[in-house]
N, C-alpha and C positions, 0 to 999 in steps of 0.2 A: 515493665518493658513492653507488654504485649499494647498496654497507651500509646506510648511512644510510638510504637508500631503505628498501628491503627489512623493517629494521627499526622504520621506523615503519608500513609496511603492515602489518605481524605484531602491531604493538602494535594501530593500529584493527582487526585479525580479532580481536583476544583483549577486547578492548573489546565488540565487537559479540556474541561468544561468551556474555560475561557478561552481557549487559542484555536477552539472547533472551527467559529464563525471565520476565522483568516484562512485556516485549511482549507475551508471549503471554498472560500473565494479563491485560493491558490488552485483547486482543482480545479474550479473552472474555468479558470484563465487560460491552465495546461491545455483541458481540453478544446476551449477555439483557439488556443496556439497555431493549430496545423499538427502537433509533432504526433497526434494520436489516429490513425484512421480508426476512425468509429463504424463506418461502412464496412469494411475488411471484417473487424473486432466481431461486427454484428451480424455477417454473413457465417463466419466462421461457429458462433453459439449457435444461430439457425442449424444450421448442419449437425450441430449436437443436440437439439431438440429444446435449447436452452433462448428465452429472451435477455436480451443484454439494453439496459439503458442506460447509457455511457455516459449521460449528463450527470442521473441523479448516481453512479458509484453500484447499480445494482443488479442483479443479476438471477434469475427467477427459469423455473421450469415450464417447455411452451405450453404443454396441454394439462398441465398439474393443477391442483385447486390453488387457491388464493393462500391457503394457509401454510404452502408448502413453498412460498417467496423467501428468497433472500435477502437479507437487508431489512431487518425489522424494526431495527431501529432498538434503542434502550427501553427497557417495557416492555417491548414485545414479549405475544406470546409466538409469533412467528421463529420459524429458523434465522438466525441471526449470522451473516458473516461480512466484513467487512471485507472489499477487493484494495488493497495498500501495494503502490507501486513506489520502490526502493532503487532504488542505483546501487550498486555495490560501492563499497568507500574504495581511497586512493591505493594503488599499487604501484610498486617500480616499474613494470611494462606497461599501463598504461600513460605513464609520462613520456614516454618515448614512441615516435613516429614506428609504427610496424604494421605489417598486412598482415597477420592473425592473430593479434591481440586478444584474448579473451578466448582462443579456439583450441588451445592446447593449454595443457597443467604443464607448469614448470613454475621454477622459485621466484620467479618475476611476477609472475600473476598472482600470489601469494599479496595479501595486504600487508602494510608497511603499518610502521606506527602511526602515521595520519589516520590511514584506513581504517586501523583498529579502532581508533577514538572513535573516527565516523560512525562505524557499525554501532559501536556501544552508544555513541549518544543517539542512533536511531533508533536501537531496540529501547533505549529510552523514554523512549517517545510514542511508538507504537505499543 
């Protein structure tokens, strides 16, 4: 059993290996989309003492040494963390036209069966 295991964990890394290279071309499309201010994003780190380089996904301490980077990538022996932006999945309030959506808890903002799959098949993935 613990093969079986093993072996299907090795097939989702080799999954995930492959579909990197479109990720990453999807994040960069995101990001000259327009829908990201990167300027804002980057003044905003600055104020926290933090570099933020919003092409390459990575984000690093201002005056820290080199070894103390985020984003090291597989291999590293750096700090490693990956920045992953999610959307929440579908709920019954957000199908419908309303001015605060998303700004109060109640059972409409609650995910619906769509949403659930969504979430699942993201945590999937991530």
């Amino acid at each position: 059993m613990a093969s079986a295991t093993a072996d299907s964990l090795e097939a989702r890394y080799d999954a995930i290996k492959l579909a990197q290279p479109q990720q990453q071309a999807k994040y960069a499309d995101w990001i000259t989309s327009g829908a990201v201010d990167a300027a804002t994003l980057s003044e905003a780190c600055n104020n926290l003492g933090l570099n933020l380089d919003v092409a390459g996904g990575q984000i690093s301490y201002k005056d820290g040494p080199a070894s103390a980077r985020f984003g090291g990538g597989p291999g590293s022996s750096q700090l490693s963390y990956d920045l992953m932006y999610v959307r929440h999945g579908k709920t019954t309030g957000n199908t419908e036209p309303r001015v605060y959506q998303g700004y109060v808890d109640e059972p409409s903002n609650a995910l619906n069966e769509i949403g659930l799959a969504q979430a699942e098949e993201a945590a999937d993935k991530v």
